[in-house]
N, C-alpha and C positions, 0 to 999 in steps of 0.2 A: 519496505518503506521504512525502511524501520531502522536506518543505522544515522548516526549523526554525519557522516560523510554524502548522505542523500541531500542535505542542503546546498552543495557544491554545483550538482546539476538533476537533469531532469531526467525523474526516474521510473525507472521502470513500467512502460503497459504494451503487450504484447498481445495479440489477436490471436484467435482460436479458430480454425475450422476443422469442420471432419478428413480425414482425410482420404483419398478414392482408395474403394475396397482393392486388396491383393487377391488375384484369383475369382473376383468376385465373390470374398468374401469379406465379409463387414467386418471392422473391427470389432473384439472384444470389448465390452463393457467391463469393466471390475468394479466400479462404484458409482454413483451417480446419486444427485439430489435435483429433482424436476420442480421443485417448492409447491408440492402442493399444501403442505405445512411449513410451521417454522419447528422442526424438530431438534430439540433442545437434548437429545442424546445423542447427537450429531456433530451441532455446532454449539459449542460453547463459548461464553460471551466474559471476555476480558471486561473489569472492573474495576475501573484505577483511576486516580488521577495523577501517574506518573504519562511524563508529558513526550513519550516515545522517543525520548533523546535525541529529537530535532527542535524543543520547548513549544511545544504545539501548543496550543488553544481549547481543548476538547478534553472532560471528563467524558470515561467510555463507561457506558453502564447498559444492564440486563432491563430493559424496560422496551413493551410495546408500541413507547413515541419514537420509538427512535429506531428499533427491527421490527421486522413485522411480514407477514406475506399477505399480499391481495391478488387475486385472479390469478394464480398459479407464477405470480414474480415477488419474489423476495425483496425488500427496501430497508436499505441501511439510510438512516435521514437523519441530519444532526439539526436539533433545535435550539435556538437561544436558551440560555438558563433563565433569562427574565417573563418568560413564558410561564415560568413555576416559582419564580424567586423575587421578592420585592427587592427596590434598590437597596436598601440599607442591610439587608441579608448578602445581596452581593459585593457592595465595596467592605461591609465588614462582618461578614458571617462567617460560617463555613459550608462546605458540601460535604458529604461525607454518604453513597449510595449502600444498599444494601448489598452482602453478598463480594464485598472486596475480594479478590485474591492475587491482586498484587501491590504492594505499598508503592510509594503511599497511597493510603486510604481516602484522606482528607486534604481537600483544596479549601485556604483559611485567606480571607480577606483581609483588609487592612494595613498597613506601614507601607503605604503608598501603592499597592495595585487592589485589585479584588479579586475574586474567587476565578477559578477559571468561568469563562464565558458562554461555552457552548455545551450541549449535553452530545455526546453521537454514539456509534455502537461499534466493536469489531469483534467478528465471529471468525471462531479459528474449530479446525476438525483435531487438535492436539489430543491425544488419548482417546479418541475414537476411531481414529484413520488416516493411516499413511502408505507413502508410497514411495518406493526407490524403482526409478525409470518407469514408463509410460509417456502417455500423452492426455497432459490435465488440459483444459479447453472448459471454457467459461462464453456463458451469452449472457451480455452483460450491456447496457445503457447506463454514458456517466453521467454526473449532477453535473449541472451550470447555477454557477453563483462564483461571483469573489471571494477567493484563498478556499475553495473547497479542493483537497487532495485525495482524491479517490484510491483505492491500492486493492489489489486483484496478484498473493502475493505466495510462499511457500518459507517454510521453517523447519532445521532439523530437527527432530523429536529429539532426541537427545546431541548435545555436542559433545559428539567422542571426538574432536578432534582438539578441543579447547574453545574457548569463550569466542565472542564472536570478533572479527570476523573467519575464523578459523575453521570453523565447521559449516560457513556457507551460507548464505540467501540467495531465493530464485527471486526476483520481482515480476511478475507474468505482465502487469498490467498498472501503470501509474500516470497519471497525467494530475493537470490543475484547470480547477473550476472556473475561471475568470474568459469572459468568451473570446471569441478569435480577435484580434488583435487590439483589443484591449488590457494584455501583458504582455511586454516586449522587452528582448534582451537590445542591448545598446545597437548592437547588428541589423535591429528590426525584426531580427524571426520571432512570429507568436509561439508562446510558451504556454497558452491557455489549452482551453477544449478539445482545441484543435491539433493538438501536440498528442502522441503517445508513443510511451519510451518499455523497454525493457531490460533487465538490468540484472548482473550478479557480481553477489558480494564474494570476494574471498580473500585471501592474503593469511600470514601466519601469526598478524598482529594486528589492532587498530591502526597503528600508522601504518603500516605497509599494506591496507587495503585495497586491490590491482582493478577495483569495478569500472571504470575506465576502456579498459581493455575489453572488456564487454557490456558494453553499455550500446543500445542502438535505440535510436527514435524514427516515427513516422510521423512527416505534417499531412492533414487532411482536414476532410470534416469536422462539421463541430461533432464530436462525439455523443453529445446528450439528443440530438435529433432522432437516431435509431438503436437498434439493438447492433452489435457487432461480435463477430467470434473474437479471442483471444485465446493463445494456448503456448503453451511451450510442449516439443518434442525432446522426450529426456531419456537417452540410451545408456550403456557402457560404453558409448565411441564419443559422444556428440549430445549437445542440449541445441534446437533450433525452436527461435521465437515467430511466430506469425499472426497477423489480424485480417481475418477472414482471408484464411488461407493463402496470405499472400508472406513469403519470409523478409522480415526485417530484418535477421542475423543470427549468427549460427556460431558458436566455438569447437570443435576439434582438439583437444590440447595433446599434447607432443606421447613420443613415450617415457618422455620425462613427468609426465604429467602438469598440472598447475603449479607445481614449484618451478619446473624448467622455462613455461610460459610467462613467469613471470619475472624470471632472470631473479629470482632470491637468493640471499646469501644465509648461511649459517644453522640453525636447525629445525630441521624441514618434519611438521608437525603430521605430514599425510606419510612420510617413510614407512609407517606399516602399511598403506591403503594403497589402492589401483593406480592407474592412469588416472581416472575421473576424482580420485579423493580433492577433496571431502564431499564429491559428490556423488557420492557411493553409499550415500548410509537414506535412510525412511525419512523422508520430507512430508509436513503436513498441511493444509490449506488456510490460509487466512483469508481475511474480506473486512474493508473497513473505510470509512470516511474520516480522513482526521481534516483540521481545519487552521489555517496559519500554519507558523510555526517558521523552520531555519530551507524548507525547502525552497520557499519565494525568493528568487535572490534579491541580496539587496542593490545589484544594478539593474533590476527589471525596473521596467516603467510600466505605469500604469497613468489615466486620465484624474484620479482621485489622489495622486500619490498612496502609497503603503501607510495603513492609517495606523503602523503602530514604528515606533524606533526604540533599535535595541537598547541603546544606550541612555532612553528616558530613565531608566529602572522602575519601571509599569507599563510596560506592553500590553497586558490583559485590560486593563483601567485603560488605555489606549484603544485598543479597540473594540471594549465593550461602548465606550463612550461615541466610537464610529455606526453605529450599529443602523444609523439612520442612513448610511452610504451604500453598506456593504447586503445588509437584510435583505433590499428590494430587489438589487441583483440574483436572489435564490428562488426563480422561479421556476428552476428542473433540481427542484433540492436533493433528491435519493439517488443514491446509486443504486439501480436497480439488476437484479439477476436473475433471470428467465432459467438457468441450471448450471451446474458445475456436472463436466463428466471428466471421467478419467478411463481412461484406454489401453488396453493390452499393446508394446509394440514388439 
């Protein structure tokens, strides 16, 4: 979710299901969180109000309002900041959450926008748990409400192959909060609930990122109605995405690997690594609700129009000031996760 070329299209959410025993025998488990906690040596919770490099809408911070588990399902639920913060705190205050660890720190109000607008959470397994190939698989129910962007997603622990996009994102699982055909591209096709995409990043450079080429979506249901599988299957041959068991899309790259796949010129950053490089090295799990931001396109329609424009120079002040539009629409606010496993393949 997480690159600024995700504002372009619709990104990444891939279904998960088990998949039928070989031999009659069950897959391997290797790691697994069933939530009957929210186990904070687990998952660690990003604190920023840097704005995911799509100019999102959403400080992410370590607080109970916003992660949490109840009856053995985990909720990530992003709330208004005027739930905790007077107006005059928000068009001219600051935020500033406990616990930063990554800058910026502080979201500062005033010279024409406000503080950012929403509070939500995103919980990543970085430096507790990773995995190179398997099959990750998530059961997962998304939120419904307008511009709510759910992400069900993967990050290399380290980039040994250089900055991103160079060393790789899996996107498992990403749709948008706005319900079924109430965002629409000029084409007509809903882009909401009812859309989910799966997606990976790669290329040797920001501009020459190839995710395009793998990029696949499914229309259905509104997704916030039930629980559903999402998963990607990640080998040394092959990564395939599916939701509930069914495949969306699959890559195979050459024995050129993703450089030959992608027809690039000049110097090829995976030449020490496999076939699969860069997707050969320990991916870790992320989960997160951001809100707004560059992924909404700005030829989508909606009945309310897009209650913020870039070009105001106050977006945030744009749509903190919409809040009477967009709030009531948040009536399956959390993305909820019934478990994350990961599978021997």
């Amino acid at each position: 979710m997480a690159s600024l070329t995700s504002v372009l299209f619709l990104l990444s959410c891939a279904a998960f299901t088990l998949a039928a025993p070989k031999d009659g025998i069950s897959p391997k488990i290797i790691w697994q969180d069933e939530f009957d906690n929210l186990d904070e040596g687990r998952w660690h919770h990003l604190v920023t109000a840097w704005r995911g490099g799509n100019d999102e809408f959403q400080y992410y911070r370590n607080n109970r309002k916003n992660s949490y588990v109840e009856n053995g399902i985990l909720h990530i639920r992003p709330t208004p900041v005027n739930e905790e913060l007077s107006d005059n705190q928000i068009r001219y205050g600051t935020i500033q959450e406990p616990g930063c660890n990554m800058e910026p720190c502080v979201s500062v109000g005033g010279q024409g926008d406000t503080v950012l607008p929403v509070f939500s959470a995103r919980l990543m397994t970085q430096g507790s748990f990773s995995t190179r190939y398997g099959r990750v698989e998530f059961r997962a129910k998304m939120p419904r409400g307008d511009w709510l962007w759910p992400a069900l997603w993967m990050m290399p622990e380290r980039d040994v192959y250089g900055g991103w996009p160079a060393s790789g994102e899996i996107d498992v699982c990403e749709s948008r909060g706005n319900r079924p055909g109430q965002l629409t591209l000029p084409s007509g096709q809903s882009i909401g609930v009812d859309l989910a995409g799966a997606t990976m990043h790669w290329g040797p450079d920001y501009n020459n990122n190839r995710f395009m080429m793998t990029h696949w979506e499914s229309n259905g249901p509104d997704l916030s109605d039930d629980f559903h599988t999402y998963e990607v299957e990640w080998t040394d041959t092959h990564l395939t995405f599916r939701i509930d068991g069914r495949e969306i899309g699959s890559v195979y790259p050459p024995d050129g690997g993703f450089w030959q796949l992608g027809g690039f010129q000049g110097n090829n950053p995976w030449r020490n690594g496999g076939r699969m490089a860069p997707f050969d090295q320990p991916f870790y799990i992320i989960m997160n609700v951001a809100v707004g931001g560059r992924f909404f396109p700005d030829d989508a329609r909606s009945p309310n129009g897009r209650p913020w424009n870039w070009n105001s120079g106050h977006p945030l002040q744009q749509f903190y000031e919409a809040q009477n539009q967009w709030k009531p629409t948040w009536d399956r606010d959390s993305l909820q996760v019934d478990y994350v496993r990961v599978y021997e393949v």
